[in-house]
OpenMM code with the backbone's topology and positions (N, CA, C; nanometers):
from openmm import Vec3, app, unit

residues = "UNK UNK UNK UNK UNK UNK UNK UNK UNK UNK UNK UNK UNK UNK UNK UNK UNK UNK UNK UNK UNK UNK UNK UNK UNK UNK UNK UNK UNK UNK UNK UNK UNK UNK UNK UNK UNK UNK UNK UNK UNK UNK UNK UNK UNK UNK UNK UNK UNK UNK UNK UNK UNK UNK UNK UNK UNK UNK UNK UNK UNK UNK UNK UNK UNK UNK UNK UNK UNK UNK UNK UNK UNK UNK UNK UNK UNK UNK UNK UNK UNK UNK UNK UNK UNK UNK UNK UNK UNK UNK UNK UNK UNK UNK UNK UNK UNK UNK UNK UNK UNK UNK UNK UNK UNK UNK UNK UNK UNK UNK UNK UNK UNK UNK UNK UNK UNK UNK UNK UNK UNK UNK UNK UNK UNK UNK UNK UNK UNK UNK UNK UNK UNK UNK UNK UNK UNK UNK UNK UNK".split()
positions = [
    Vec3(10.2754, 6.9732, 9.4059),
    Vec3(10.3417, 7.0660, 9.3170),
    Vec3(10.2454, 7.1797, 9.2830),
    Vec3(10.2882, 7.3084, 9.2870),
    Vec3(10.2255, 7.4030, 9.2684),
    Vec3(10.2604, 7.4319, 9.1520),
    Vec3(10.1954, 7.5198, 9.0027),
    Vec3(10.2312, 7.5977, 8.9092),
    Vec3(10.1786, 7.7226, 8.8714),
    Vec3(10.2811, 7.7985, 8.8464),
    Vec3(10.1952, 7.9266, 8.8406),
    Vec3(10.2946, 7.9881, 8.6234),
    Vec3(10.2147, 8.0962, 8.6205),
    Vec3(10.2418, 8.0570, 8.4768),
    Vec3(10.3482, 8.2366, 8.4628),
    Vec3(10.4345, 8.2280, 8.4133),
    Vec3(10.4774, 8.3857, 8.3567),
    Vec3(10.3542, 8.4772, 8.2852),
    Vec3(10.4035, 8.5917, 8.3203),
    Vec3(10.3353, 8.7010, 8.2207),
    Vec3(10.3541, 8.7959, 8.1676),
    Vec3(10.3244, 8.8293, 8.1008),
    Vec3(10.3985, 8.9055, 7.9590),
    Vec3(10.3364, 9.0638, 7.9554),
    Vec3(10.4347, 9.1357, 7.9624),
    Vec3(10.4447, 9.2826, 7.9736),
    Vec3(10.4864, 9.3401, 7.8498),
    Vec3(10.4025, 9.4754, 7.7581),
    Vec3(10.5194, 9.5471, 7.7068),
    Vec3(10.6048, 9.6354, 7.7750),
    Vec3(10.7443, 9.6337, 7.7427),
    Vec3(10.8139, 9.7412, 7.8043),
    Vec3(10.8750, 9.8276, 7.6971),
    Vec3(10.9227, 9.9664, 7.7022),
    Vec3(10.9302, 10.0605, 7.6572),
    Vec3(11.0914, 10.0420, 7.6002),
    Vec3(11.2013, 9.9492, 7.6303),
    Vec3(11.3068, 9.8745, 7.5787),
    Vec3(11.3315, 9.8186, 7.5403),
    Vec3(11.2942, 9.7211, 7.6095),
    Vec3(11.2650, 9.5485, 7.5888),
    Vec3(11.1981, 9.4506, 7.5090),
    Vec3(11.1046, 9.5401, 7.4595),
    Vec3(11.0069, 9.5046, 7.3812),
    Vec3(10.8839, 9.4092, 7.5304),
    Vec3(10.8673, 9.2783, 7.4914),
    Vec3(10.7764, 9.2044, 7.5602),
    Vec3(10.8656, 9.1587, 7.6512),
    Vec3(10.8210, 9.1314, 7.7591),
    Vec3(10.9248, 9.0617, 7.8710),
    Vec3(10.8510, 8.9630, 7.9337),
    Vec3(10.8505, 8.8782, 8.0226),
    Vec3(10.7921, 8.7591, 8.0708),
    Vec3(10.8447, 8.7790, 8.2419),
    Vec3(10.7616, 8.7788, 8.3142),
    Vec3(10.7824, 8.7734, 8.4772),
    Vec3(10.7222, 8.7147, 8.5568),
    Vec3(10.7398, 8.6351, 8.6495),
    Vec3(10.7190, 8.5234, 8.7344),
    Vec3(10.5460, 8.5859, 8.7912),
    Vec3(10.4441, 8.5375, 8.7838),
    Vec3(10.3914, 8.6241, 8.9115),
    Vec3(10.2681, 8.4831, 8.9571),
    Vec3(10.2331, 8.4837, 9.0843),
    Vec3(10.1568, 8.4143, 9.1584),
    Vec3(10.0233, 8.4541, 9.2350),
    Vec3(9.9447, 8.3920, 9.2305),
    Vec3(9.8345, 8.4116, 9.2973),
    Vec3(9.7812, 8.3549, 9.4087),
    Vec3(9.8236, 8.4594, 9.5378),
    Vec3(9.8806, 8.3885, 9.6555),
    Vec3(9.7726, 8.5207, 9.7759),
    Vec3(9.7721, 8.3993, 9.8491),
    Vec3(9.6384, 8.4402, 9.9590),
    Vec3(9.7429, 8.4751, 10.0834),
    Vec3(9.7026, 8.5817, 10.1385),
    Vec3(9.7762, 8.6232, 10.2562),
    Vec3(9.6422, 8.6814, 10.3756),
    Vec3(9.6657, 8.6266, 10.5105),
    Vec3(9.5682, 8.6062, 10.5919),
    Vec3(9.6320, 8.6718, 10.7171),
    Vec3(9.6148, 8.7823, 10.7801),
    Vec3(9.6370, 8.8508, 10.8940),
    Vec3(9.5346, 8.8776, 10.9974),
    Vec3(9.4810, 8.7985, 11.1149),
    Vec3(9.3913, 8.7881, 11.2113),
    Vec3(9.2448, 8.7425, 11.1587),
    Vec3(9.1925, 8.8422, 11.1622),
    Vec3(9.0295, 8.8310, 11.0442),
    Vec3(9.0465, 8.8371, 10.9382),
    Vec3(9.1588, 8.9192, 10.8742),
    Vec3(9.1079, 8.9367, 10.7573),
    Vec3(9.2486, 8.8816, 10.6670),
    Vec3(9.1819, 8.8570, 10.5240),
    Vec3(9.2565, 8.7996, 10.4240),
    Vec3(9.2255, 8.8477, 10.3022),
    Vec3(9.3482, 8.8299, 10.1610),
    Vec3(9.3221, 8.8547, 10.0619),
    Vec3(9.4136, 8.8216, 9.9753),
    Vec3(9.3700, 8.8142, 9.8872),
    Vec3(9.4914, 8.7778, 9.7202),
    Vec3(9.5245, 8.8863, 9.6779),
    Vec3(9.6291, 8.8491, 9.6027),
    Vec3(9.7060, 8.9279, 9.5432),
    Vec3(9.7911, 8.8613, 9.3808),
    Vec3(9.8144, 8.9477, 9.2961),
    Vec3(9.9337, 8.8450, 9.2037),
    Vec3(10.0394, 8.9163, 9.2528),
    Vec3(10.1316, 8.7855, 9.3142),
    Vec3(10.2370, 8.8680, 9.3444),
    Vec3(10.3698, 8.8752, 9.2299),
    Vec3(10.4727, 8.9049, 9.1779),
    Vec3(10.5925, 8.9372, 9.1399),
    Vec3(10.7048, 8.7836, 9.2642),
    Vec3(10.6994, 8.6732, 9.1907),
    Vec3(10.7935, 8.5737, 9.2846),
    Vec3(10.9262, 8.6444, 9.2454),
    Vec3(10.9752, 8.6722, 9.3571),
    Vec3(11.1182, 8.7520, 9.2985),
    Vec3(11.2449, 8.6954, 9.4018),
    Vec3(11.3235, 8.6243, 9.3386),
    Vec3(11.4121, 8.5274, 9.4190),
    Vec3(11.5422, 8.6363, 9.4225),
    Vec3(11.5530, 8.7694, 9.3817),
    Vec3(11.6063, 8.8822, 9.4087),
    Vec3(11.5693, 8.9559, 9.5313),
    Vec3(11.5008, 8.9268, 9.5578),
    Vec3(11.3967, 9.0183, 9.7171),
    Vec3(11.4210, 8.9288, 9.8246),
    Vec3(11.4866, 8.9769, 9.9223),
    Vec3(11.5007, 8.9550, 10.0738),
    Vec3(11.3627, 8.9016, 10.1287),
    Vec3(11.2573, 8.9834, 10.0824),
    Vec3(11.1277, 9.0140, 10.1964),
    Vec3(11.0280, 8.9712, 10.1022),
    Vec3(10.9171, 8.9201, 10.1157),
    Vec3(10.7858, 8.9939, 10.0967),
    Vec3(10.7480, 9.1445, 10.1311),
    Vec3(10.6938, 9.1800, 10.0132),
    Vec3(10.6386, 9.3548, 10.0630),
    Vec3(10.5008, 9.3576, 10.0342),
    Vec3(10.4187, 9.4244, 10.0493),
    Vec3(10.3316, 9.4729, 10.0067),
    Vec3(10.3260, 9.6429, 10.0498),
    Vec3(10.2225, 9.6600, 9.9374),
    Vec3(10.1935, 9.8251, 9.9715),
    Vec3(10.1401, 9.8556, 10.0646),
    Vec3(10.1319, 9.9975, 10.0622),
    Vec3(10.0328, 10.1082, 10.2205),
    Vec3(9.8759, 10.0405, 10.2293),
    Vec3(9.8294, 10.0811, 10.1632),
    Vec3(9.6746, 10.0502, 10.0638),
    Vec3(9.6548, 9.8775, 10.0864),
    Vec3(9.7426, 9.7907, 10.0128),
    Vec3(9.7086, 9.6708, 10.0248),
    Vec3(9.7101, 9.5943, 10.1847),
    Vec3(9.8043, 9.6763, 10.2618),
    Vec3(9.7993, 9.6143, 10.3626),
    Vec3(9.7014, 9.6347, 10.4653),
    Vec3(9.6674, 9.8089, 10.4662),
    Vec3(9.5205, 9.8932, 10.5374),
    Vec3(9.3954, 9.7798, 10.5202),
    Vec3(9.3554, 9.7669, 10.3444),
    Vec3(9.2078, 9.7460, 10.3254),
    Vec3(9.2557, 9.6031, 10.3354),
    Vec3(9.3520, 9.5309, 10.3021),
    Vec3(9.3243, 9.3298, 10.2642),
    Vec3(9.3428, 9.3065, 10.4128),
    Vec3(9.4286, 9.3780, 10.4844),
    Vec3(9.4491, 9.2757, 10.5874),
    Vec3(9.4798, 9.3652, 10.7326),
    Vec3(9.4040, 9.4635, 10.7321),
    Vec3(9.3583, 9.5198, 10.8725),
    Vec3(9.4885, 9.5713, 10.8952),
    Vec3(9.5688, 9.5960, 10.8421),
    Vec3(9.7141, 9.6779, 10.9107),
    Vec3(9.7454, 9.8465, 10.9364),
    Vec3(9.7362, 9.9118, 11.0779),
    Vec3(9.7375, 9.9955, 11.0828),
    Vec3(9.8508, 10.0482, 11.1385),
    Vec3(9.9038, 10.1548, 11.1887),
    Vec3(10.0762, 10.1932, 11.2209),
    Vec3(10.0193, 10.2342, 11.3562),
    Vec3(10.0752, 10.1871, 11.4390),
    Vec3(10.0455, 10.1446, 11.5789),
    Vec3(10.1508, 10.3017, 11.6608),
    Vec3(10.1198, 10.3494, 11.7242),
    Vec3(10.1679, 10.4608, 11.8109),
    Vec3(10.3581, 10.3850, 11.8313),
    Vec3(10.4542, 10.4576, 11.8502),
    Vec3(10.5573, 10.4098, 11.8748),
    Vec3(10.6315, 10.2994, 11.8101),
    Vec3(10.5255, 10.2398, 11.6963),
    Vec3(10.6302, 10.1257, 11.6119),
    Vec3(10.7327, 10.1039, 11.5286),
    Vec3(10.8037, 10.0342, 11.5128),
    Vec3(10.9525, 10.0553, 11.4435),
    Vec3(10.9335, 10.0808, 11.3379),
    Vec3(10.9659, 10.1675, 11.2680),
    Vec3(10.9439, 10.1831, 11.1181),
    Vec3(11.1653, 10.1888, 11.0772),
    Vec3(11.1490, 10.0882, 10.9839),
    Vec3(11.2853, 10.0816, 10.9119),
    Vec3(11.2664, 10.1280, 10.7488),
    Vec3(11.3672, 10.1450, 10.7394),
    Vec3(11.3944, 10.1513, 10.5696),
    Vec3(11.4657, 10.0849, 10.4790),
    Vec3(11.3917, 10.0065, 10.4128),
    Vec3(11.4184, 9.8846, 10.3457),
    Vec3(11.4723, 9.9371, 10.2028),
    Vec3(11.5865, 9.8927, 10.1889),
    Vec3(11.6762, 9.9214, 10.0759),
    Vec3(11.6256, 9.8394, 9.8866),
    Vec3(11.6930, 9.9194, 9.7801),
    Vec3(11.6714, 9.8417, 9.6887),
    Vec3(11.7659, 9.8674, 9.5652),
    Vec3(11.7335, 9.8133, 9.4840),
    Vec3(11.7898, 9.8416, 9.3608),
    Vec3(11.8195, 9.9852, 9.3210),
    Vec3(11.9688, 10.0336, 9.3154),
    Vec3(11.9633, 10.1330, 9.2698),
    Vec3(11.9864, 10.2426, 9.3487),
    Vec3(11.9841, 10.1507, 9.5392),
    Vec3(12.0301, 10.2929, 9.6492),
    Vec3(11.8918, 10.3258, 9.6992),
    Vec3(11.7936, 10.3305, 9.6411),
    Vec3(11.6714, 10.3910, 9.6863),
    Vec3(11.6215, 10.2948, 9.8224),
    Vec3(11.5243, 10.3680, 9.9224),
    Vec3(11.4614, 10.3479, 10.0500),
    Vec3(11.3412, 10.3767, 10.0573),
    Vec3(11.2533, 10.3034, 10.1083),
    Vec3(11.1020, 10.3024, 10.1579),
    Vec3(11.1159, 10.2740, 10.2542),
    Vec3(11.0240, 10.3423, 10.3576),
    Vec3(10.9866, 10.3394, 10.5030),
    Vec3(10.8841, 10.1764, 10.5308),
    Vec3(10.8785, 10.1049, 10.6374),
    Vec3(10.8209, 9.9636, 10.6034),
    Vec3(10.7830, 9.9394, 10.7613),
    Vec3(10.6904, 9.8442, 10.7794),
    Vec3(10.7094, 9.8014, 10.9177),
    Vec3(10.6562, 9.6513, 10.9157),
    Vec3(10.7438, 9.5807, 11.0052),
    Vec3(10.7685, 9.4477, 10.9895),
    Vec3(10.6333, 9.3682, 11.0460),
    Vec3(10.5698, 9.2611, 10.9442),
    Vec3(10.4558, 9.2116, 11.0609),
    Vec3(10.4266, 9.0550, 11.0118),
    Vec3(10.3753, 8.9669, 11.0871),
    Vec3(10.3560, 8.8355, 11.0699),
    Vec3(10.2438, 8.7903, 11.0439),
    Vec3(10.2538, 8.7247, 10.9431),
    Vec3(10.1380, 8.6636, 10.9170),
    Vec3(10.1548, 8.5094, 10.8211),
    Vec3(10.0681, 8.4532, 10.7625),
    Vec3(10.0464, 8.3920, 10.6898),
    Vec3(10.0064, 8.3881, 10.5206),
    Vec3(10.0827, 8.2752, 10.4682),
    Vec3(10.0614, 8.2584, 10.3321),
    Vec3(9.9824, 8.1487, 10.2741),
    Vec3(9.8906, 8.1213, 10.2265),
    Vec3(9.8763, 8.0608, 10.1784),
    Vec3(9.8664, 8.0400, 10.0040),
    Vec3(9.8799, 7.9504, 9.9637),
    Vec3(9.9070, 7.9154, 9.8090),
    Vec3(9.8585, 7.7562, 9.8208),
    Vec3(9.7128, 7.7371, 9.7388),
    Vec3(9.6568, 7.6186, 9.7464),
    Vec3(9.6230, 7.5501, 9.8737),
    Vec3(9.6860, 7.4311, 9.8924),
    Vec3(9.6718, 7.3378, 10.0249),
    Vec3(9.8002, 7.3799, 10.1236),
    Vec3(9.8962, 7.4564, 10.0979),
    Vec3(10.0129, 7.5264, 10.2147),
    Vec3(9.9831, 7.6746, 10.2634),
    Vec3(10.0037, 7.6164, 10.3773),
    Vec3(10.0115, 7.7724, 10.4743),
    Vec3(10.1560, 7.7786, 10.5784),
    Vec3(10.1777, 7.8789, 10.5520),
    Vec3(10.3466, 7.9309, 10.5727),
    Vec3(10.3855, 8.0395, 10.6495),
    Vec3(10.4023, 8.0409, 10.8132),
    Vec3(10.3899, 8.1498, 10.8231),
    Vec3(10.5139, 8.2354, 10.8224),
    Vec3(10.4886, 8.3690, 10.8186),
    Vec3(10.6705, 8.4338, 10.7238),
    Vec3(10.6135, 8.6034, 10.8128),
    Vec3(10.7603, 8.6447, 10.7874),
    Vec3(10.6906, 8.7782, 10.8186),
    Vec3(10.7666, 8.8380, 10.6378),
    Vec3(10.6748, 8.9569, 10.7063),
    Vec3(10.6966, 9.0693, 10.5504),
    Vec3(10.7009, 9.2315, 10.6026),
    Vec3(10.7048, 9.3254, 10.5038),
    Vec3(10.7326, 9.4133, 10.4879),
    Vec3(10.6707, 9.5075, 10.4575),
    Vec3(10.5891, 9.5698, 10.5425),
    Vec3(10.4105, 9.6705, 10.5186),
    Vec3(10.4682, 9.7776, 10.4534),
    Vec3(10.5080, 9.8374, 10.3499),
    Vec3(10.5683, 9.9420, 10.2909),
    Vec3(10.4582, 10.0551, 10.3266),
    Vec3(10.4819, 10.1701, 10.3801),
    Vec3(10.4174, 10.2829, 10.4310),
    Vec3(10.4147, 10.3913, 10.3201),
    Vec3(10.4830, 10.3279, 10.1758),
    Vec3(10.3612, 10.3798, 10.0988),
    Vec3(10.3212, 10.3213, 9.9728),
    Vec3(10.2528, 10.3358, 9.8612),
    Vec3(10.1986, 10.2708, 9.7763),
    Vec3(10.2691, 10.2699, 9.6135),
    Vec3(10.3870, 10.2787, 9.6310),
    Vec3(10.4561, 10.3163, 9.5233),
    Vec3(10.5246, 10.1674, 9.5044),
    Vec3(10.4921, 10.0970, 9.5581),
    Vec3(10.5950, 9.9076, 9.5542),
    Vec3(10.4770, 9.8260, 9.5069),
    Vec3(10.5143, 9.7321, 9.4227),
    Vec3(10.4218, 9.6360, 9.3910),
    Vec3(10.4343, 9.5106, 9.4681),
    Vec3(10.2970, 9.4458, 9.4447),
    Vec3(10.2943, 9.3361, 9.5689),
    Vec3(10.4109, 9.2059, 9.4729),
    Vec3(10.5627, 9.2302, 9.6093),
    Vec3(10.6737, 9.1026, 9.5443),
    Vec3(10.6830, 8.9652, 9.6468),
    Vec3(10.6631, 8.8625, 9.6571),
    Vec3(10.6781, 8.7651, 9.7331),
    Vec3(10.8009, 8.7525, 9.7205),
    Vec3(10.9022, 8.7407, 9.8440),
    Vec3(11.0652, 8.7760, 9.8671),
    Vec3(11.0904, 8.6167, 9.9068),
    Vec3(11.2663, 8.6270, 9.9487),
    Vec3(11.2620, 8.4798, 10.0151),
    Vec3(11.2466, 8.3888, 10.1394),
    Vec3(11.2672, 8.5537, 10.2301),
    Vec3(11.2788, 8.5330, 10.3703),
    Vec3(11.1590, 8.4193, 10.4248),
    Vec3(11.1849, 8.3565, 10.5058),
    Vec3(11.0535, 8.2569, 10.5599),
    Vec3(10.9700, 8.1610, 10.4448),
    Vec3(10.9585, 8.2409, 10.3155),
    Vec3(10.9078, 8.1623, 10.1818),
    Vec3(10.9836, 8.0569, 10.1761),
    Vec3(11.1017, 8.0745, 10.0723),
    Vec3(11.1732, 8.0074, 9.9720),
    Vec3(11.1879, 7.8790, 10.0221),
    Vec3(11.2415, 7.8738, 10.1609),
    Vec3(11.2921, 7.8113, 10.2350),
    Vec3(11.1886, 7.6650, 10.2374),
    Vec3(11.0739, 7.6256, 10.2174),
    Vec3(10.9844, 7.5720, 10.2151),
    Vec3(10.9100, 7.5303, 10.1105),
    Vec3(10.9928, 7.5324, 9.9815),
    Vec3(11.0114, 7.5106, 9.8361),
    Vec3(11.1289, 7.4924, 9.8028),
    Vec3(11.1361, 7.4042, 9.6973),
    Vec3(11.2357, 7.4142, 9.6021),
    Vec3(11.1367, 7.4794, 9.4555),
    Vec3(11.2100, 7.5880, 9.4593),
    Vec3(11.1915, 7.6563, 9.3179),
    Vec3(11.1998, 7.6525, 9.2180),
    Vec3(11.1563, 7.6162, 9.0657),
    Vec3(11.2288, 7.6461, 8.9663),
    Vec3(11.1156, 7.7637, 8.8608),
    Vec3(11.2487, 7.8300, 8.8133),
    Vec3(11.1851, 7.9322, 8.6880),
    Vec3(11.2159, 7.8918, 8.6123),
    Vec3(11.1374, 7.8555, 8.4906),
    Vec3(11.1023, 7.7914, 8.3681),
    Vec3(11.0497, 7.8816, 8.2770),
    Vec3(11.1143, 7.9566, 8.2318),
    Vec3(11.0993, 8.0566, 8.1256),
    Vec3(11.0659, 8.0137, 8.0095),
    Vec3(11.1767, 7.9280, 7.9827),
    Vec3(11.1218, 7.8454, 7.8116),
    Vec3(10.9669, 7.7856, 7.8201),
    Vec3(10.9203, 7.7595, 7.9159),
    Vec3(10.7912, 7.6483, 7.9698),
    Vec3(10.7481, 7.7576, 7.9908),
    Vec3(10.7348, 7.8869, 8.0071),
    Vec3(10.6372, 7.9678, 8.0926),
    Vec3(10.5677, 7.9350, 8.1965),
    Vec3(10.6285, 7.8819, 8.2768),
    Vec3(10.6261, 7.8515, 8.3914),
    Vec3(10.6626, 7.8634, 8.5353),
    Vec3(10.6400, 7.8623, 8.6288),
    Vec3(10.7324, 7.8669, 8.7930),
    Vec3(10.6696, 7.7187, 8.8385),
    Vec3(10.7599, 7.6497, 8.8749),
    Vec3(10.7026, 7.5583, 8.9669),
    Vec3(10.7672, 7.5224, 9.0762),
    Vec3(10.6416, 7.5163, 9.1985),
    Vec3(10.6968, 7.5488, 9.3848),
    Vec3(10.6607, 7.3336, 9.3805),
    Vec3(10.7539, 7.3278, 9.4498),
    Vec3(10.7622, 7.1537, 9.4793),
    Vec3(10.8047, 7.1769, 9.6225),
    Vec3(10.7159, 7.1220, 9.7391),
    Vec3(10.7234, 7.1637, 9.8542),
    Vec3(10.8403, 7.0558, 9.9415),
    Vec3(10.9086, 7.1045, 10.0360),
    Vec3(11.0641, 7.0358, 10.0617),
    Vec3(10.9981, 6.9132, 10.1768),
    Vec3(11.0113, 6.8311, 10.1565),
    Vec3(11.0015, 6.7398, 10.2710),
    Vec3(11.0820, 6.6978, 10.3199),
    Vec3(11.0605, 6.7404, 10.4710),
    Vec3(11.2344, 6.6678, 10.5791),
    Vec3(11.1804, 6.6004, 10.6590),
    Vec3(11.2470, 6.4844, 10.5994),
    Vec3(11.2560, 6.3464, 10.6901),
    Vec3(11.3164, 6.3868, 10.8414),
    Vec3(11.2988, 6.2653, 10.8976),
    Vec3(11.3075, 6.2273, 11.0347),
    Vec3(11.4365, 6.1615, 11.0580),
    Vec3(11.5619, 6.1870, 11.1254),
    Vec3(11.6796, 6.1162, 11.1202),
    Vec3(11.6483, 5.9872, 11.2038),
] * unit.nanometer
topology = app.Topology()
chain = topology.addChain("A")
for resn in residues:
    res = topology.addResidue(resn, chain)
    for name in ("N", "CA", "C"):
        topology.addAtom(name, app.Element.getBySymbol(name[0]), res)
């Protein structure tokens, strides 16, 4: 069982708010790095930024590569390019692909694609809490 704890923001409405976030190691060829990410069971993808993906983990935009535009809340689009790698969080490593956002305006969100799937989740707000309980499948 993994736990990771909420954290508490002022916001300019809301007053204080509480949001999931994790401290999660992501490893692409040589190089690797942490991040707190935003667990957001609203997000399709993992993203990370321009910047985080250049310096943590060697990602550069390769002559001719697909660049898409990944949709969000609200209608808005960022340019992104898709790449594989690995997660780790404690003793699990997961490999998933994500979403190199081409520019630095997105915060680092762990999405569900390839993740979720390899947890059962729960958000525990009253507990200030998230806790990842990893899925084990038996053998028929």
């Amino acid at each position: 069982m993994i736990k990771f704890s909420f954290k508490s923001f002022e916001t300019e409405h809301f007053g204080i708010v509480k949001r999931p976030f994790g401290t999660i190691k992501l490893i692409s060829g040589n190089y690797s790095v942490r991040g707190e990410f935003l667990i957001d069971s609203g997000a399709d993808i993992t993203i990370v930024p321009k910047g985080f993906g250049e310096t943590g983990l060697g990602f550069s935009l390769m002559e001719g590569e697909k660049v898409v535009n990944l949709g969000g809340v609200g209608g808005g689009s960022i340019p992104v390019v898709m790449r594989n790698i690995e997660i780790r969080i404690e003793d699990e490593v997961i490999e998933t692909r994500i979403a190199w956002a081409l520019a630095d305006t997105v915060p680092l969100i762990l999405g569900r694609l390839d993740f979720f799937k390899k947890f059962n989740i729960e958000f525990r707000e009253s507990e200030n809490n998230i806790i990842l309980q990893k899925v084990i499948h038996l053998e028929p």
